[in-house]
C-alpha positions in Angstrom: -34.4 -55.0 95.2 -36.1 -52.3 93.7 -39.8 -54.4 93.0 -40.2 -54.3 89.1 -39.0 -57.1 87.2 -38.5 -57.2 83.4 -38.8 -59.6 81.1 -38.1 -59.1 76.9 -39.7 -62.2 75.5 -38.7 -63.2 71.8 -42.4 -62.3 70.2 -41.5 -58.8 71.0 -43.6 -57.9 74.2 -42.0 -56.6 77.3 -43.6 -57.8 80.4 -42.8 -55.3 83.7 -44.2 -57.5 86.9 -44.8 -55.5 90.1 -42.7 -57.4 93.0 -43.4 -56.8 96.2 -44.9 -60.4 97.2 -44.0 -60.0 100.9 -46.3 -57.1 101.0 -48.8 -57.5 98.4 -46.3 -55.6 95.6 -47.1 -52.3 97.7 -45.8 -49.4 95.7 -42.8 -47.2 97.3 -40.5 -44.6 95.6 -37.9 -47.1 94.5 -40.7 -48.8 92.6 -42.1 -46.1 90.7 -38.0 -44.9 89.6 -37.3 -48.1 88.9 -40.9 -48.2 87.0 -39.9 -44.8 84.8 -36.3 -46.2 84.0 -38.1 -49.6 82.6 -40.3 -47.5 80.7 -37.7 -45.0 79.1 -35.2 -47.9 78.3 -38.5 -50.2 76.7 -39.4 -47.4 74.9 -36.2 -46.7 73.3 -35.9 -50.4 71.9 -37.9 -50.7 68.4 -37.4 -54.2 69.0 -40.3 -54.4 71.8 -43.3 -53.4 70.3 -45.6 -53.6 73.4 -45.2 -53.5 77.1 -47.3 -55.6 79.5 -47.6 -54.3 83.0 -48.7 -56.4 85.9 -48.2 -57.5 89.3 -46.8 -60.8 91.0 -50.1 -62.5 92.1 -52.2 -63.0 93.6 -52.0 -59.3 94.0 -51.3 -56.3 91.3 -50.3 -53.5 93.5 -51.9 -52.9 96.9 -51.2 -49.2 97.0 -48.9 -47.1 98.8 -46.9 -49.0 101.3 -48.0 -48.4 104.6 -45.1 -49.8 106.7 -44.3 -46.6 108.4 -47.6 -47.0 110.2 -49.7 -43.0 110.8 -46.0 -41.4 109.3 -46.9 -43.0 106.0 -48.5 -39.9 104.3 -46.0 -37.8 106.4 -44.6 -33.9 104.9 -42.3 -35.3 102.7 -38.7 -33.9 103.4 -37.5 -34.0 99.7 -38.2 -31.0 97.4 -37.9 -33.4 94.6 -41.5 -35.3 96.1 -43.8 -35.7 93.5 -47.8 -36.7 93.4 -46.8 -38.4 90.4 -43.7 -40.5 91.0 -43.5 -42.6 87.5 -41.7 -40.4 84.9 -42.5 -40.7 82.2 -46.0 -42.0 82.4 -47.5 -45.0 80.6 -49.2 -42.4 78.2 -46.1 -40.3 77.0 -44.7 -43.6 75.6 -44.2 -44.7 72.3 -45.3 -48.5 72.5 -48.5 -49.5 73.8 -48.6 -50.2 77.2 -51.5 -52.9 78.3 -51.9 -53.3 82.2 -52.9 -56.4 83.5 -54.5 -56.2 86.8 -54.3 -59.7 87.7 -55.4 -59.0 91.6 -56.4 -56.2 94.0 -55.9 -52.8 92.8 -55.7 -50.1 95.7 -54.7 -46.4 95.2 -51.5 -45.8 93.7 -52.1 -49.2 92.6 -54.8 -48.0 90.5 -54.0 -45.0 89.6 -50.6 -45.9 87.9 -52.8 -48.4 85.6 -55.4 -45.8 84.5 -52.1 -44.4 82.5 -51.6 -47.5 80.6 -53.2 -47.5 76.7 -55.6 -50.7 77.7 -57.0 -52.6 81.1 -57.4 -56.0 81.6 -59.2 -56.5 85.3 -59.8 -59.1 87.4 -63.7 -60.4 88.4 -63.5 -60.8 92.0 -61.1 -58.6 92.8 -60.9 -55.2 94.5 -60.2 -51.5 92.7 -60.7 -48.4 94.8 -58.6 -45.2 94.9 -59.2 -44.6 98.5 -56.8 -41.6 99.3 -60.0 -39.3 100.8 -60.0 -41.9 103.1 -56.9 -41.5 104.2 -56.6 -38.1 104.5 -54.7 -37.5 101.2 -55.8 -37.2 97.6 -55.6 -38.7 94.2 -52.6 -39.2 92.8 -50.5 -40.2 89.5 -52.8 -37.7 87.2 -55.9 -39.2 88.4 -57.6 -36.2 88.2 -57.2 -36.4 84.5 -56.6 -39.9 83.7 -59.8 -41.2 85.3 -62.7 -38.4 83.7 -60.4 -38.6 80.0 -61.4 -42.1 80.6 -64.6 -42.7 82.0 -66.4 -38.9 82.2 -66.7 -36.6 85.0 -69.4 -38.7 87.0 -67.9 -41.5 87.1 -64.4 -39.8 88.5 -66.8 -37.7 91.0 -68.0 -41.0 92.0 -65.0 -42.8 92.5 -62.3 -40.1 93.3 -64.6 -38.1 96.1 -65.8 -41.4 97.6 -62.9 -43.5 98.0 -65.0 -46.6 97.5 -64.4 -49.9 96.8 -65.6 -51.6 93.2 -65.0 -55.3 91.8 -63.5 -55.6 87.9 -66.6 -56.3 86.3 -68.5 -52.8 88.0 -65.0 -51.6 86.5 -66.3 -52.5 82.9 -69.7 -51.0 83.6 -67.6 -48.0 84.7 -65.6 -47.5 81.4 -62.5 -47.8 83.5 -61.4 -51.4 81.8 -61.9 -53.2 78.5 -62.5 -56.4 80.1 -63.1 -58.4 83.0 -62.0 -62.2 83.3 -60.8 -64.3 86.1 -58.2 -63.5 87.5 -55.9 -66.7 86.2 -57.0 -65.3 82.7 -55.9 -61.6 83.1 -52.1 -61.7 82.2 -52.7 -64.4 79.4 -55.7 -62.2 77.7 -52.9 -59.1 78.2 -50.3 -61.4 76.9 -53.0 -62.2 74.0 -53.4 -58.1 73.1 -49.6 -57.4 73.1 -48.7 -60.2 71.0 -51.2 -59.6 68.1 -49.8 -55.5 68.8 -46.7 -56.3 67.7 -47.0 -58.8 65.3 -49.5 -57.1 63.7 -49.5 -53.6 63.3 -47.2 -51.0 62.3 -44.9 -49.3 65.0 -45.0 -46.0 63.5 -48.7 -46.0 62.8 -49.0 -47.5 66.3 -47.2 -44.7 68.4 -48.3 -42.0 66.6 -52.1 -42.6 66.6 -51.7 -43.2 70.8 -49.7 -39.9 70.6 -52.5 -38.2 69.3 -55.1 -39.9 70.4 -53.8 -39.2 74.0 -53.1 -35.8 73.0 -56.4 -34.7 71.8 -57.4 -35.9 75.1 -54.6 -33.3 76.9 -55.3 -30.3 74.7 -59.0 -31.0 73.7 -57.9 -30.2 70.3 -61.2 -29.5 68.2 -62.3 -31.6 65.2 -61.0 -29.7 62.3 -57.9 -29.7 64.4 -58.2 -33.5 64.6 -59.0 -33.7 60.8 -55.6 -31.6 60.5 -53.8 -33.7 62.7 -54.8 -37.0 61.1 -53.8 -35.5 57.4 -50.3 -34.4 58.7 -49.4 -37.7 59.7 -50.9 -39.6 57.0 -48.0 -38.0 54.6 -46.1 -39.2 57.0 -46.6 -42.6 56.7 -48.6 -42.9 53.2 -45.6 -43.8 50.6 -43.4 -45.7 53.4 -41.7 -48.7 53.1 -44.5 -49.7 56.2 -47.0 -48.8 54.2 -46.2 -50.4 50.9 -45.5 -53.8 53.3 -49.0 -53.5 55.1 -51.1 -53.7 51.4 -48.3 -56.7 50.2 -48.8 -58.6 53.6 -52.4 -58.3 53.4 -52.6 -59.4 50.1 -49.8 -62.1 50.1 -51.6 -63.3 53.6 -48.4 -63.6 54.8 -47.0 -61.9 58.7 -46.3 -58.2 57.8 -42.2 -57.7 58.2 -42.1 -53.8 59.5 -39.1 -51.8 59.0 -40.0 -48.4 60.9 -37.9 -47.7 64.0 -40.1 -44.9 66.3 -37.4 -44.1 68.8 -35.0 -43.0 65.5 -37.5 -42.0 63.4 -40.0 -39.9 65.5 -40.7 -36.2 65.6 -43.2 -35.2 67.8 -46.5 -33.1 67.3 -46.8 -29.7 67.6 -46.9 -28.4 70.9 -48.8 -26.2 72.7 -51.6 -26.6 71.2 -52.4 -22.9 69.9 -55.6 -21.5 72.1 -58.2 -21.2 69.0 -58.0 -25.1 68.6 -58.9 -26.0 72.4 
């Protein structure tokens, strides 16, 4: 038992569930492999349009698991260890990728979440990414995810103080979109993913989160956003997508898409050349 479950409902959203009940779906190394693989083998199916992640409640990951007692954070032994054990992350996929965080929220727990696409918290419940406190640091790109998210301040605030912060000071933060109780997080979630992939348009969808995430990477300046935007227009504008978008509208009918990302994808340009960062 590895901890993540999947589950490929008919509507076309994937739902990934965090399952570790025993111990509050603490994350270990066998979670986040088994995490990446799920993501890699989602992502090359253009029949799931979305990915939901989540955790078996009433808890959505409680951080790193601690059952090694003081040895938890010991020097790791494999020259393989990584700070950032999900490959790929959320972010470097294709589909969107909304996290439900139907429950507490500790570390790892946290950190893995910050790279979905979109955040759905809970009210009462606790978020912290408390690693200063335990004589460790930030981890999973958190150093990145959380001021590309929410500013400098706010990942100075949270990162160097370890402290703890309910969903709704999560909103106020800019670290979430929204805050509900927590019965109400993986239906809302649920809610997003659906109208993602009955709705919109695969290839328009991944590659607007591939450059929206990297402008965020390379701090690519706006003419070089303007570019960006115009390249992939003439990539889409003329498609069979883009001829069925107009007809559904018009018809008021469900659009039937017939793009296929993980064949038909090339990705942008990269590095980003230094005069456009």
């Amino acid at each position: 038992m590895t901890g993540v479950l999947c589950d490929i409902r008919p509507d076309g959203v994937a739902v990934l569930t965090l399952h570790r009940p025993e111990r509050r779906n603490a994350f270990s190394g066998a979670m986040g492999r088994e995490l990446g693989r799920r993501y890699r083998e989602l992502d090359g199916d253009d029949t799931v349009r979305a990915i939901v992640l989540t955790g078996t409640a009433p808890a959505f990951c409680a951080g790193a698991d601690m059952s090694s007692g003081e040895d938890t954070f010991a020097s790791p032994t494999a020259a393989a260890f990584s700070a950032s054990p999900v490959d790929p992350p959320a972010f470097e996929l294709h589909t969107p990728v909304v996290a439900a965080l139907n429950g507490h929220a500790i570390g790892i727990g946290l950190t893995i979440a910050l790279q979905a696409d979109i955040r759905i918290v809970a009210d009462d419940a606790k978020y912290a990414i408390p690693q200063v406190r335990r004589g460790v640091l930030p981890d999973a790109m958190s150093h990145w995810t959380v001021p590309h998210i929410a500013g400098t301040a706010v990942a100075a605030d949270i990162l160097l103080t370890g402290r703890t912060f309910d969903g709704r000071e999560a909103v106020r933060l800019g670290l979430a979109s929204r805050s509900l109780p927590a019965a109400d997080v993986l239906p809302a979630a649920l809610d997003v993913a659906t109208d993602i992939a009955a709705n919109t348009a695969p290839m328009s969808v991944a590659l607007s989160k591939r450059l929206l995430w990297d402008t965020a990477r390379h701090g690519y300046s706006p003419g070089r956003v303007a570019d960006l935007e115009t390249e992939l227009h003439h990539r889409v504008m003329g498609s069979p997508d883009a001829r069925e978008g107009v007809r559904a509208y018009l018809e008021r009918r469900p659009p039937r898409w017939t793009a296929q990302p993980s064949r038909e994808w090339s990705a942008l340009d990269d590095p980003v050349p230094p005069e456009d960062r």
